[in-house]
Each structure stands twice: as structure tokens, then as C-alpha cells.
N, CA, C and O atoms as a DFTB+ gen file, in Angstrom:
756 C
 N C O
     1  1       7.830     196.011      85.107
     2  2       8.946     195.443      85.827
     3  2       8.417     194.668      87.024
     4  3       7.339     194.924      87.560
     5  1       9.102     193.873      87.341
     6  2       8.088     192.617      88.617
     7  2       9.352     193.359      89.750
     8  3      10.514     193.756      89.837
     9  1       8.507     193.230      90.220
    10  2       8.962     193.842      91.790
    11  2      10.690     192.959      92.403
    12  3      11.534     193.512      93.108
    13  1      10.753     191.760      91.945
    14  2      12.288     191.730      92.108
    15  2      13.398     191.887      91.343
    16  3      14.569     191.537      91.490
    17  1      12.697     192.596      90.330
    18  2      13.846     193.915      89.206
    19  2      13.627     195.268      90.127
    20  3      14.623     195.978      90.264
    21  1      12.560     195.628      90.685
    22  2      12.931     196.989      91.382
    23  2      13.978     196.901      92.672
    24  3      14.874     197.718      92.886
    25  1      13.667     195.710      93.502
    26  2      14.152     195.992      94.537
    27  2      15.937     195.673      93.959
    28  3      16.777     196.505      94.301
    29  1      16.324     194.629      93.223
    30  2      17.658     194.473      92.834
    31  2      18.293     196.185      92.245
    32  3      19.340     196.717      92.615
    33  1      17.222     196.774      91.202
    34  2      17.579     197.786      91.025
    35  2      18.038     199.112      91.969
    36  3      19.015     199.830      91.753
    37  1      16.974     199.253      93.180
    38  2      17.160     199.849      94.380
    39  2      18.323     199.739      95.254
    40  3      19.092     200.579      95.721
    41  1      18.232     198.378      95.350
    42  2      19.812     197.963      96.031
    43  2      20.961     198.849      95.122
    44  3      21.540     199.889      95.438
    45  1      21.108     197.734      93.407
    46  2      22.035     199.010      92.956
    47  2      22.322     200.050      92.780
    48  3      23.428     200.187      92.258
    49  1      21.458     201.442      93.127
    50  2      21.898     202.293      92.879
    51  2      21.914     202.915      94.410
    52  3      22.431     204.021      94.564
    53  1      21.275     202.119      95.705
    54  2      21.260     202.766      96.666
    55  2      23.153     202.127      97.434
    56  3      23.798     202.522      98.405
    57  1      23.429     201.016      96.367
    58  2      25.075     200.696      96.756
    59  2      25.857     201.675      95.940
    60  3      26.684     202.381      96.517
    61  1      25.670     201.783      94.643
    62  2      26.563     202.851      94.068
    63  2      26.609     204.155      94.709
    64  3      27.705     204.693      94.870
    65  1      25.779     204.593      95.006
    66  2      25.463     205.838      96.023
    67  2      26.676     206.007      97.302
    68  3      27.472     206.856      97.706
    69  1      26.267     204.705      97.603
    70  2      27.482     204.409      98.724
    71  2      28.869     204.420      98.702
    72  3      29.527     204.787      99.675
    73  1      29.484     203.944      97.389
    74  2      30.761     203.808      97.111
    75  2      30.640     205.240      96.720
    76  3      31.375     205.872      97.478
    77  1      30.133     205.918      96.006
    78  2      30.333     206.946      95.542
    79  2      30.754     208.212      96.786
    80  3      31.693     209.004      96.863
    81  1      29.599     207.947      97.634
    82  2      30.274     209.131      98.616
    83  2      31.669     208.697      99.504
    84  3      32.406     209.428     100.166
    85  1      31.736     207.415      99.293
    86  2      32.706     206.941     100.150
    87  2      34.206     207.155     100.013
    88  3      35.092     207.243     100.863
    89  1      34.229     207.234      98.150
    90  2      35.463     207.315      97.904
    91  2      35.565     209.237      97.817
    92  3      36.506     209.952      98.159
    93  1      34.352     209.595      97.290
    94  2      34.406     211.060      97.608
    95  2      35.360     211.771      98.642
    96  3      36.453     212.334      98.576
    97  1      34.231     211.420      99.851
    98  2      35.043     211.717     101.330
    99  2      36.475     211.439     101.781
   100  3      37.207     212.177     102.442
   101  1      36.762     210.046     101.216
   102  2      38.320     209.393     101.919
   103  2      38.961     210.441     100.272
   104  3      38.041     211.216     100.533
   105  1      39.249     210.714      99.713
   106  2      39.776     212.104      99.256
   107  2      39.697     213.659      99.429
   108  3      40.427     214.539      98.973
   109  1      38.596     213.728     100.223
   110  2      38.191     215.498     100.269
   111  2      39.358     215.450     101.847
   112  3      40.182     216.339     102.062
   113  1      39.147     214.173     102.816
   114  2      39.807     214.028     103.825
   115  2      41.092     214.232     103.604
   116  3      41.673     214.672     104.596
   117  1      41.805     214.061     102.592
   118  2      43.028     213.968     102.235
   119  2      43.356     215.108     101.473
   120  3      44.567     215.195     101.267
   121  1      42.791     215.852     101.072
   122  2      43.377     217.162     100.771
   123  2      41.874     218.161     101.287
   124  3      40.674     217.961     101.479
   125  1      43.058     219.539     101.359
   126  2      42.315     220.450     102.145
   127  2      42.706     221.791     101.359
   128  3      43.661     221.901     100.590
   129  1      42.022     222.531     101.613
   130  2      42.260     223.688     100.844
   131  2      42.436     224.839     101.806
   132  3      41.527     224.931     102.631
   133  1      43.918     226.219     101.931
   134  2      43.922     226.861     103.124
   135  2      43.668     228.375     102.541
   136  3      43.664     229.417     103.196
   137  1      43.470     228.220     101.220
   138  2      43.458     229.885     100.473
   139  2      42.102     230.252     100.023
   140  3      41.394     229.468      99.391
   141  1      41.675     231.674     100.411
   142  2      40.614     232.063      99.823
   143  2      40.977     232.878      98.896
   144  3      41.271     234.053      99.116
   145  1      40.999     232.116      97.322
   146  2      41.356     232.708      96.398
   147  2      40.552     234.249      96.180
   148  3      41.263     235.120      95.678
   149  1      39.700     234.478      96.385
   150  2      38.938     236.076      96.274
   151  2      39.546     237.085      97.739
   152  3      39.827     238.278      97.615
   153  1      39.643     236.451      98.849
   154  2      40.169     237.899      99.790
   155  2      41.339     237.353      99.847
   156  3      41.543     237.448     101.057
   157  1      42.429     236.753      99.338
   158  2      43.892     236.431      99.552
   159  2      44.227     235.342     100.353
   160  3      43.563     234.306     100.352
   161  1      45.227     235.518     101.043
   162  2      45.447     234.186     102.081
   163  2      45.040     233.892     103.250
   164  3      45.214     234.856     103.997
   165  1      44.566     232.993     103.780
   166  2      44.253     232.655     105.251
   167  2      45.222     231.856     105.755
   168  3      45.434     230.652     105.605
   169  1      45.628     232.465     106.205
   170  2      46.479     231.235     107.192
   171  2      45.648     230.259     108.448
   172  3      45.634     230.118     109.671
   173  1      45.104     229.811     107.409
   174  2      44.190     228.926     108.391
   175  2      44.670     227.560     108.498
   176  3      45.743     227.320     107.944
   177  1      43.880     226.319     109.307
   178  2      44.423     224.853     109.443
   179  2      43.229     224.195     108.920
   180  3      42.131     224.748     108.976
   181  1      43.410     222.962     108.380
   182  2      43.078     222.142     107.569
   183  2      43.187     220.753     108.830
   184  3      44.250     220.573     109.423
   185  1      42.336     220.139     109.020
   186  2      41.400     219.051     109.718
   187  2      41.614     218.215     108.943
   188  3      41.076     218.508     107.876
   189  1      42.355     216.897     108.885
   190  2      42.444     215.527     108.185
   191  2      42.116     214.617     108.610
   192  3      42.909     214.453     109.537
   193  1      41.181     213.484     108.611
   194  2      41.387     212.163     109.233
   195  2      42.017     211.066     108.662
   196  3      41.473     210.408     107.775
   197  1      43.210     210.797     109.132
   198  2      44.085     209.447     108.983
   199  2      43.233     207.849     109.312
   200  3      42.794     207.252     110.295
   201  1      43.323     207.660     107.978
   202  2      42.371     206.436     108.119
   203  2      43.162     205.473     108.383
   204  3      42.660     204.464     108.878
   205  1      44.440     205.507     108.158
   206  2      45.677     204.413     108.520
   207  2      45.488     203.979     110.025
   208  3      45.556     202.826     110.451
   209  1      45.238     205.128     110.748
   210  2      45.484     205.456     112.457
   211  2      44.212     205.583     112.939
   212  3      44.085     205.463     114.157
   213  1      43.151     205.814     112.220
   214  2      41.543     206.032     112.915
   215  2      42.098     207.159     113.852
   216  3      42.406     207.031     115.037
   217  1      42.180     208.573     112.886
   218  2      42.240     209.340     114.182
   219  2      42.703     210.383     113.355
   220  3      42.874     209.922     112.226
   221  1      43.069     211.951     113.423
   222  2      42.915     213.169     113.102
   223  2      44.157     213.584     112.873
   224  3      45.092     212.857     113.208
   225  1      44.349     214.615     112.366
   226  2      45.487     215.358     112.616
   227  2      44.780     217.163     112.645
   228  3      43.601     217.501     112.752
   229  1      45.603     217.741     112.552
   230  2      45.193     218.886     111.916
   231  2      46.410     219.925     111.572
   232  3      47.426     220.026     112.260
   233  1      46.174     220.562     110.572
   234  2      47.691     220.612     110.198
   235  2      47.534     222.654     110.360
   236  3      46.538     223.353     110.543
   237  1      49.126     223.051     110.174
   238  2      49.300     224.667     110.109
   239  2      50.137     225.150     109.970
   240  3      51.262     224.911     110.409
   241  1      49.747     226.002     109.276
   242  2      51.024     226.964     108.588
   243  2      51.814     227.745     109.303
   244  3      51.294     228.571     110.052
   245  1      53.873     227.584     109.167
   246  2      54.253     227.833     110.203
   247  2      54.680     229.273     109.245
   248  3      55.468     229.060     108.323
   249  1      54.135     230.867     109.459
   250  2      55.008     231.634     108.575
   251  2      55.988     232.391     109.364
   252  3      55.672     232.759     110.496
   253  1      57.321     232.700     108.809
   254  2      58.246     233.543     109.169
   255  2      58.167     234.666     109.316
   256  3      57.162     235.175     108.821
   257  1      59.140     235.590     110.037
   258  2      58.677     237.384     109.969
   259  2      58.007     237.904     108.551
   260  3      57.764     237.077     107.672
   261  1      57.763     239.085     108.392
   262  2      57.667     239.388     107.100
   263  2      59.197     240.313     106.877
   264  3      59.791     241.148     107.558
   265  1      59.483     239.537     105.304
   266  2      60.790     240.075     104.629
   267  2      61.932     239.407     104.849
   268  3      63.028     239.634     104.336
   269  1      61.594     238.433     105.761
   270  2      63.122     237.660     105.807
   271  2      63.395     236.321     105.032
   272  3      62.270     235.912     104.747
   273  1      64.091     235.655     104.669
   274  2      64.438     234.289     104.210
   275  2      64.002     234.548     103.193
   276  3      63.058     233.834     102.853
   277  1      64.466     235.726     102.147
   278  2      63.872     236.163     100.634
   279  2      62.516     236.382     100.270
   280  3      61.802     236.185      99.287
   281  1      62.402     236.927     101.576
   282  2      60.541     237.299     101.007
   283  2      60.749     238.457     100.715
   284  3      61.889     238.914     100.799
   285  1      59.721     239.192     100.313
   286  2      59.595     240.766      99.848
   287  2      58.911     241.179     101.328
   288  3      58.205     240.592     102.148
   289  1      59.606     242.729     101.197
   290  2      58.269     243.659     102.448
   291  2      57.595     243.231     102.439
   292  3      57.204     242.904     101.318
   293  1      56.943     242.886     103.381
   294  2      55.060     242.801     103.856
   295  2      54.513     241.768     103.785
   296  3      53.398     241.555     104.260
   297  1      55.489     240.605     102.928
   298  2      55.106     239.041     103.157
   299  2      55.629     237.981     103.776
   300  3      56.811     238.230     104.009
   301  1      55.301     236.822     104.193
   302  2      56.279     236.212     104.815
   303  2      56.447     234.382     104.026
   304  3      55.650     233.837     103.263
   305  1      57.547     233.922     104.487
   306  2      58.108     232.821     103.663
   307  2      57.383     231.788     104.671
   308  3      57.477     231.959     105.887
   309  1      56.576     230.593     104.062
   310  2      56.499     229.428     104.711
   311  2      57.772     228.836     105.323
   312  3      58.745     228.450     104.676
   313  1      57.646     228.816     106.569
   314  2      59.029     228.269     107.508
   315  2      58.928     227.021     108.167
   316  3      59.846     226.331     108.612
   317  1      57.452     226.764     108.180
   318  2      57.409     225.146     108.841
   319  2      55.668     225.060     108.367
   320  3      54.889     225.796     107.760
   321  1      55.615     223.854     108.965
   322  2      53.986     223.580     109.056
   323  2      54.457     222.668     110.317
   324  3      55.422     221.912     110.427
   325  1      53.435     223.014     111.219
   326  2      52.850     222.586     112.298
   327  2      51.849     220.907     112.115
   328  3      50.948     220.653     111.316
   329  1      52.250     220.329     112.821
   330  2      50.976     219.019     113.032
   331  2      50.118     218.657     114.427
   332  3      50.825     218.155     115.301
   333  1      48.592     218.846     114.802
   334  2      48.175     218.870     116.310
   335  2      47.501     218.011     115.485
   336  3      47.170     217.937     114.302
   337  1      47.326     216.844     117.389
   338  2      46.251     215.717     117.434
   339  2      47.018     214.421     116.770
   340  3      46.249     213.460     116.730
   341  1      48.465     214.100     116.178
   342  2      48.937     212.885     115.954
   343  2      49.238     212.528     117.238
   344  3      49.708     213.120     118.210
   345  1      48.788     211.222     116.969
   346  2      48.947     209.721     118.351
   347  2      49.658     208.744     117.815
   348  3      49.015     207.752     117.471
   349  1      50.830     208.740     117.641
   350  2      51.690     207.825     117.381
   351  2      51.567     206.538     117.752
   352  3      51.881     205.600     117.019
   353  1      50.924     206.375     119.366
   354  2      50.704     204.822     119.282
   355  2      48.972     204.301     118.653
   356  3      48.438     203.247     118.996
   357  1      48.491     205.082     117.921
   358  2      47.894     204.725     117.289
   359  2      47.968     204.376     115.724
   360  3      47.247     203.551     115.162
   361  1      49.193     205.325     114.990
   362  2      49.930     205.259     113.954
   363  2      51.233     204.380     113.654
   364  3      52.091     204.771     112.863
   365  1      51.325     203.106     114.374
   366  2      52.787     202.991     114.578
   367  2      53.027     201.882     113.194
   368  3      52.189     201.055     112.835
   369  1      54.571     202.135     112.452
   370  2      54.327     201.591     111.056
   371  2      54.181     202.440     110.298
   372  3      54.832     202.157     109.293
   373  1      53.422     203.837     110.134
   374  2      53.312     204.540     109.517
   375  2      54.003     205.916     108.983
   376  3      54.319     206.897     109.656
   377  1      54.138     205.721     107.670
   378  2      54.786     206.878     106.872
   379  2      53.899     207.820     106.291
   380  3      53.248     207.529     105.288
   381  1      53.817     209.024     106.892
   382  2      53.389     210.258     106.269
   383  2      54.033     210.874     105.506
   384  3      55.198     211.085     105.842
   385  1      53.606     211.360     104.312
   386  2      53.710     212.269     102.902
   387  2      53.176     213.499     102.877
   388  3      52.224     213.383     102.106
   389  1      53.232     215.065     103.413
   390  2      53.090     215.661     103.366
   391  2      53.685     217.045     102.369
   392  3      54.790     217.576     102.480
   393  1      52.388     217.480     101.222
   394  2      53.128     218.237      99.973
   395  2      52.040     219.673      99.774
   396  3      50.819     219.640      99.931
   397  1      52.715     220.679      99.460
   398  2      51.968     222.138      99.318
   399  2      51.720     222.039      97.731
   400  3      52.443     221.663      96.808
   401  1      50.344     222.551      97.793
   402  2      49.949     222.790      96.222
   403  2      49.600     224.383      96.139
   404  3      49.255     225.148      97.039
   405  1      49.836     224.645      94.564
   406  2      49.268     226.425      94.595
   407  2      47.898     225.932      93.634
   408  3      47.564     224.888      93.073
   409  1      47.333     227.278      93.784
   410  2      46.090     227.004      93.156
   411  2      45.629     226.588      91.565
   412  3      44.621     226.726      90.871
   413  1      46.824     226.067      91.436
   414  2      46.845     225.462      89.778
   415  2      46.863     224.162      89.808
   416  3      46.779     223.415      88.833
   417  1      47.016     223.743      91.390
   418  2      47.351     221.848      91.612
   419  2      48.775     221.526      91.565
   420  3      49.076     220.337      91.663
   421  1      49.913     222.600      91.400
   422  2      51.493     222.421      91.263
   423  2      51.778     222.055      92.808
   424  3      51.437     222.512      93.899
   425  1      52.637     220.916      92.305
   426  2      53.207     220.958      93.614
   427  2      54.364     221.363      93.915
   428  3      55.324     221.384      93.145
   429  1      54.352     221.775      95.259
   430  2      55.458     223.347      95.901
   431  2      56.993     222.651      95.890
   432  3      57.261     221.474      96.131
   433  1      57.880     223.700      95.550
   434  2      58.987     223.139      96.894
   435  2      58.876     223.932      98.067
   436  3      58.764     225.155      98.145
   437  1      58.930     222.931      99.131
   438  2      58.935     223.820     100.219
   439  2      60.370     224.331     100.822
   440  3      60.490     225.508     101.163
   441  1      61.060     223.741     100.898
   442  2      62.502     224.555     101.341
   443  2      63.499     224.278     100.204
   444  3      63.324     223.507      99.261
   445  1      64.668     225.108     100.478
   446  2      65.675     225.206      99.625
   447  2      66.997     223.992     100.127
   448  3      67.123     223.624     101.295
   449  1      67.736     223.591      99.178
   450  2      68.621     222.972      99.658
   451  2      70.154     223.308      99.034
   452  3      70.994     222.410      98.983
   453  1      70.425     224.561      98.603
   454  2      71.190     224.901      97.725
   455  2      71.931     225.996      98.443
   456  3      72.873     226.455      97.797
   457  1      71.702     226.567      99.742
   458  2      71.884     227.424     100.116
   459  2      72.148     228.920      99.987
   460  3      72.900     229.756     100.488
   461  1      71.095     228.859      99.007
   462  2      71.090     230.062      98.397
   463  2      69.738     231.357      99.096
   464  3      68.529     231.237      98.903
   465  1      70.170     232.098      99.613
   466  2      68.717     233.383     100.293
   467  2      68.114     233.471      99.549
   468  3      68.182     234.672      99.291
   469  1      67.040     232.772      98.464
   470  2      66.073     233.133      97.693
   471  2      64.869     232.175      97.721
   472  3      64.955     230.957      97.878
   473  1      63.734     232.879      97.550
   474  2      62.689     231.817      97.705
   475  2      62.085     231.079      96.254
   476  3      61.529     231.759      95.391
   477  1      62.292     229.512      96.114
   478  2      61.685     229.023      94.985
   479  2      60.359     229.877      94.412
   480  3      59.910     229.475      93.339
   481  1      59.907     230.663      94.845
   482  2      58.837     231.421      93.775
   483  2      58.963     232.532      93.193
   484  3      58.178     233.144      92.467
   485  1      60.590     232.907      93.747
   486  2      60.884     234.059      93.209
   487  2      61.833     233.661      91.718
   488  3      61.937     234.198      90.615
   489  1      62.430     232.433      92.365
   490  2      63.700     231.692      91.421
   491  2      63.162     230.904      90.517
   492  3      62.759     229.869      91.048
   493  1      62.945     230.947      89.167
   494  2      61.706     230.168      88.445
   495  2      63.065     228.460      88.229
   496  3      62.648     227.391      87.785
   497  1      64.280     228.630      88.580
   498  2      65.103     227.247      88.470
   499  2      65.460     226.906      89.778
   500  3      66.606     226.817      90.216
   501  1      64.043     226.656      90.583
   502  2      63.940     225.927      91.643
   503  2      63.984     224.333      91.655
   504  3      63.029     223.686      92.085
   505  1      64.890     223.865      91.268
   506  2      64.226     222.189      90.614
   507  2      64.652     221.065      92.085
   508  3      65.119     221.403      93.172
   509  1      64.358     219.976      91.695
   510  2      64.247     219.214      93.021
   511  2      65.629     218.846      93.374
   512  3      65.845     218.260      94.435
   513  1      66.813     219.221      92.364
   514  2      67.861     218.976      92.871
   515  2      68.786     220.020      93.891
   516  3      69.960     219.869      94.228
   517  1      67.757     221.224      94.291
   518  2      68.859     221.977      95.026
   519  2      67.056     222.997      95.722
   520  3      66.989     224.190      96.017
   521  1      65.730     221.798      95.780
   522  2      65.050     221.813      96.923
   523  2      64.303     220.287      97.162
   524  3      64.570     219.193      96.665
   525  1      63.281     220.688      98.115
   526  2      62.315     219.343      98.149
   527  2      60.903     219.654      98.323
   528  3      60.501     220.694      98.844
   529  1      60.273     218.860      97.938
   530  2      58.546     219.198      97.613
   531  2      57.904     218.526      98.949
   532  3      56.878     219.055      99.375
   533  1      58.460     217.331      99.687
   534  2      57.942     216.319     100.164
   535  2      58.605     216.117     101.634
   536  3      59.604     215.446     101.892
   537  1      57.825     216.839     102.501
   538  2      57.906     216.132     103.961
   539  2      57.482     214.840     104.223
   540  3      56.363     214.493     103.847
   541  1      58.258     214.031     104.852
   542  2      58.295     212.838     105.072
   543  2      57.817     212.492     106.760
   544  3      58.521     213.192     107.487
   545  1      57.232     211.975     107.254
   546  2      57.028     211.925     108.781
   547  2      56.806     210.069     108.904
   548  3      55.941     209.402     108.336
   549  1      57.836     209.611     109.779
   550  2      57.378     208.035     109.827
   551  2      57.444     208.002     111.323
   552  3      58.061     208.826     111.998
   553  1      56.764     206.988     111.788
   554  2      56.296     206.295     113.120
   555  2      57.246     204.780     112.703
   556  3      57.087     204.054     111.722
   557  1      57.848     204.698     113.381
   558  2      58.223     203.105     113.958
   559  2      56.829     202.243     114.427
   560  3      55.616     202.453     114.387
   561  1      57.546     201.363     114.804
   562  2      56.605     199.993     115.228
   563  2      56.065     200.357     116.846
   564  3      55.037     200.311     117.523
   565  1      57.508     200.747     116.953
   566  2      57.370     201.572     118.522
   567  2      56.316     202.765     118.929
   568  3      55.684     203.081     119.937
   569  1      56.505     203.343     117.344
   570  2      55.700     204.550     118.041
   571  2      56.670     205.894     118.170
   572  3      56.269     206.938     118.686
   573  1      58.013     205.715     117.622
   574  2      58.895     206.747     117.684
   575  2      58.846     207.452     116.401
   576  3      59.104     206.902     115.330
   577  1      58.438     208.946     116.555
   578  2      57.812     209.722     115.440
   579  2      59.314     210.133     114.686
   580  3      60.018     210.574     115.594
   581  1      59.947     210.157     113.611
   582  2      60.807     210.949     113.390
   583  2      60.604     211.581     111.709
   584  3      59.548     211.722     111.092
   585  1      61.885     211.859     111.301
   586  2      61.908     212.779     109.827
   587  2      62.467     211.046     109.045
   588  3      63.062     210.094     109.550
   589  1      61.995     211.256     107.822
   590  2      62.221     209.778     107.045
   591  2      63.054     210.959     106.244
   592  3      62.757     212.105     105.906
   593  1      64.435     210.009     106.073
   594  2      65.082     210.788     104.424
   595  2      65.738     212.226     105.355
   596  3      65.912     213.224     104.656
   597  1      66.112     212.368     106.928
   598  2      66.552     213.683     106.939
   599  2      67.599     214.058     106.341
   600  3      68.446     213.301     105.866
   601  1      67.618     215.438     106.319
   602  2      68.429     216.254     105.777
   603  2      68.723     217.274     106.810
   604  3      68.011     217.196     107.812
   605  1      69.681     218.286     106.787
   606  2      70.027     219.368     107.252
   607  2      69.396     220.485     106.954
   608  3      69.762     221.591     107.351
   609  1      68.401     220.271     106.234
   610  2      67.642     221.719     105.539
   611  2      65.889     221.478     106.569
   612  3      64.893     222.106     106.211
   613  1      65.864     220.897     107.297
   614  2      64.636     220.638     108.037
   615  2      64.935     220.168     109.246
   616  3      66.067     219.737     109.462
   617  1      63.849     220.180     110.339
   618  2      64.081     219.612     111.431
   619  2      62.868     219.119     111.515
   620  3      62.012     219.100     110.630
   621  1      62.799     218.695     112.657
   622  2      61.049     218.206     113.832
   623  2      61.446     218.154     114.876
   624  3      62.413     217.546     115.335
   625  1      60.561     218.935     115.430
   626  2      60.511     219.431     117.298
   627  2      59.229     218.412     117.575
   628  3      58.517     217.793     116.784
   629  1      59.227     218.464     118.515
   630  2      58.033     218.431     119.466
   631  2      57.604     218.974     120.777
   632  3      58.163     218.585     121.802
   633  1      56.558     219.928     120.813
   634  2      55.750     220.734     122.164
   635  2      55.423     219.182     122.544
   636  3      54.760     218.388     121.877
   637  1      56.230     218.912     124.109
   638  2      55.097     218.296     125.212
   639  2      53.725     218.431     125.441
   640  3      52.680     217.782     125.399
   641  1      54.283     219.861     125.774
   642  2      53.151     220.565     126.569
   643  2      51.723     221.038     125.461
   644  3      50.612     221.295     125.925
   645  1      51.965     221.068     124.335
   646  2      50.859     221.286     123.580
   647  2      50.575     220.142     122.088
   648  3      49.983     220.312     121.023
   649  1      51.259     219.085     122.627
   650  2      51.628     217.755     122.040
   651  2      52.051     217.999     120.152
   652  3      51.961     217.066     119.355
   653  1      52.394     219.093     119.842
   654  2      52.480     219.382     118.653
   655  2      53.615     218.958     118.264
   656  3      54.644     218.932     118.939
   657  1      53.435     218.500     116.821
   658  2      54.990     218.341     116.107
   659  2      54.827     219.405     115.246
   660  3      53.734     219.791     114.830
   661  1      56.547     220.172     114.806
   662  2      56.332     220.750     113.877
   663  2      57.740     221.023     112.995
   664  3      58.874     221.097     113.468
   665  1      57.307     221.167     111.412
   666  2      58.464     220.510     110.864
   667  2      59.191     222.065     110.594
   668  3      58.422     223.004     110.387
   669  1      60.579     222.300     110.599
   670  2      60.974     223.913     110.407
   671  2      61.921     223.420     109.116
   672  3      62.521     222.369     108.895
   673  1      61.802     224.428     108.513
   674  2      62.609     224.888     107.020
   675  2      63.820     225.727     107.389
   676  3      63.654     226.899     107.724
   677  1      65.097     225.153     107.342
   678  2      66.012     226.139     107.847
   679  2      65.888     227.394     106.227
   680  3      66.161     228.587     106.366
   681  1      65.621     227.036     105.390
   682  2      65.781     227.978     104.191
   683  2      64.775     227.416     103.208
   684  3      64.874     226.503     102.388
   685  1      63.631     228.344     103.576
   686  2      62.224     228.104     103.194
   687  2      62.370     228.177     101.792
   688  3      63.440     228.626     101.380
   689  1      61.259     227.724     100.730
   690  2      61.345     227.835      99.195
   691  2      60.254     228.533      98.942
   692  3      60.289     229.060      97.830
   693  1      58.754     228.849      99.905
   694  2      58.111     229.733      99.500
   695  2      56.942     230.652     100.286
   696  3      56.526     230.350     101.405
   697  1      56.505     231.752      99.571
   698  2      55.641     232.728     100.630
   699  2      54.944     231.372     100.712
   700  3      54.858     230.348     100.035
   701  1      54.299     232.062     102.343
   702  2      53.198     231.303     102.914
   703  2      52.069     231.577     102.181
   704  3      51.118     230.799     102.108
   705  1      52.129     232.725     101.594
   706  2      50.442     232.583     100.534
   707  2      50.654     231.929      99.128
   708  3      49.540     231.748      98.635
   709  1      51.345     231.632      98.543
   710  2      51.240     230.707      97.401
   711  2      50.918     229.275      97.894
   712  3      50.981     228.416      97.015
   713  1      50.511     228.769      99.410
   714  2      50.244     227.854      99.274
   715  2      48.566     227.451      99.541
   716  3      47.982     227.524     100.622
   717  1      48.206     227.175      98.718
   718  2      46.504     226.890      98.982
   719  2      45.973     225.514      99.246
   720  3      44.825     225.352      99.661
   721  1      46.784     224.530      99.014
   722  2      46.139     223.167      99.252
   723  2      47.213     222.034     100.149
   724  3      48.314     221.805      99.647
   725  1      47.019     221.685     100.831
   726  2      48.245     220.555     101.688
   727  2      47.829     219.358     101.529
   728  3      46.649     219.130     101.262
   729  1      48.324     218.839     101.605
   730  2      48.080     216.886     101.038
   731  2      48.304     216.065     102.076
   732  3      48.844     216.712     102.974
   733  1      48.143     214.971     102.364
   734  2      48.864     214.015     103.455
   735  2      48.172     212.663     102.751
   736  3      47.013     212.509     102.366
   737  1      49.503     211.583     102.720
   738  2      49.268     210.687     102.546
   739  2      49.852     209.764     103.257
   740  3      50.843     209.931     103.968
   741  1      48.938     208.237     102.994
   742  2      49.939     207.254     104.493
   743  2      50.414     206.197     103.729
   744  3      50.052     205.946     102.579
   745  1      51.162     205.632     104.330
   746  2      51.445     204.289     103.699
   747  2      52.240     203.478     105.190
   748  3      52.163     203.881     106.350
   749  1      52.890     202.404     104.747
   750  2      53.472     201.582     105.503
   751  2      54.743     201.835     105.917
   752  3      55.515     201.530     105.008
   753  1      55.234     202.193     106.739
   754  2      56.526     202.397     107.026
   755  2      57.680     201.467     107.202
   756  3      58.797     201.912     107.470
């Protein structure tokens, strides 16, 4: 081989290399995993970087007492997820997609809209017409964070003081441990 077949060759595979981890990463960034399937659940937070916004979030699980909003003794119902580190005037335009997966890759409903005291994992005819899978979070042009698509079955607060948004489930659809993976996606608002 003459030496400007190696170096063309070098280039190509030291560029494929490149795309390869590149698209790797801008997906591992975008989903996170919060369950340790061998000791049970962690209610731990998951670290994202928003490439829309050049800048972070980090997300968390909001759980309810244990036994209320149709959970069983001793467990508790996902009631919100928490968001720290969004900068809205760095996001502005932007629509967030936020969705719970269980460890099969299903995606969750997270609250009920049927008003019924039972949690979608107990109710196997949880369907999307009486819950929803998909938190919605949009930024204006302005920079004004709100709920896209609200409903009465959710809210969004915001801590000043600990700059957090966080979204609440008036009538959650499932334990906080069936959820192992959270998603976030952006688009244009």
C-alpha cells in the first residue's frame, strides 16, 4: 500500500471513530437509567445535557407517602419528577418531552386522568385515553417556562430559592419503582 492509501485510510477510520462516539454520547445523554435492577429501586437523579440550550438539567423522582394514591403498604406512587439546573434564557423556543420507561423499554403512564384511585400498574386498562405518558415543558421566546397541552391532572411550580421546577401528578399512574429509565427530548417550540 503507498503511504497515501494509509494515511486516507487512517483518516477514515480515525473519522468514523468520531461519529461513532459522537452519536453514542448525544443518546446515552438523553436517556438515563434510575433502577438498579439487582438491589431494587434507587431513587436516584439522572444528569442530562440539553444540547438545544448548551447546558444541563438534572432530573428527580418526586415519590408520594407510602400507600397513598393506590399504592400498596410500603410503596410509594410516582407523584412528580423534579427538574434542577434549567436556564430558560438559555433554552428559549424550546419544547421539552419528558417520558418514564420500565425495564422492558415500555413507556409509562405517568398520571391518571380518569379519576379513578388506582395506579396504571395495578390497572392493566390504563390506556392513553383516561392517562398520559408525556410531560410536556416549553420555554417561550421570552424565556417563560410553562406546561405545553395543560391539563388539570398536573401542575408546575417553581422553588426560587432552589431554582427548581417540578412537575406534580394530582393522581399519579405509577409506583416510583417501576420506573427505571427517563427520557428528555427537545425540539422547537
Amino acid at each position: 500500500m503507498k503511504r497515501g492509501n494509509k494515511s486516507y485510510a487512517l483518516r477514515a477510520v480515525v473519522g468514523s471513530a468520531v461519529i461513532v462516539f459522537a452519536t453514542l454520547g448525544s443518546s446515552l445523554a438523553a436517556n438515563i437509567g434510575i433502577a438498579n435492577s439487582n438491589n431494587g429501586s434507587e431513587f436516584g437523579q439522572g444528569v442530562f445535557t440539553i444540547k438545544a440550550c448548551d447546558t444541563w438539567i438534572q432530573l428527580n423522582l418526586v415519590a408520594g407517602a407510602t400507600g397513598q394514591y393506590g399504592a400498596p403498604a410500603g410503596l410509594s406512587a410516582l407523584t412528580g419528577v423534579s427538574i434542577q439546573g434549567l436556564m430558560p434564557s438559555q433554552c428559549r423556543s424550546t419544547k421539552f418531552k419528558f417520558q418514564a420507561l420500565d425495564s422492558s423499554g415500555k413507556v409509562l403512564p405517568l398520571y391518571r386522568t380518569d379519576k379513578t384511585d388506582a395506579l396504571c400498574s395495578s390497572k392493566p386498562f390504563c390506556t392513553t385515553k383516561n392517562s398520559e405518558t408525556d410531560l410536556i415543558l416549553a420555554i417561550s421566546a421570552t424565556g417563560v417556562v410553562s406546561l405545553y397541552n395543560p391539563d388539570s391532572y398536573q401542575q408546575l411550580s417553581y422553588n426560587s430559592t432552589s431554582g427548581n421546577y417540578t412537575f406534580s401528578f394530582i393522581q399519579p399512574g405509577q409506583l416510583a419503582q417501576t420506573i427505571s429509565t427517563l427520557t428528555v427530548q427537545s425540539s422547537e417550540a
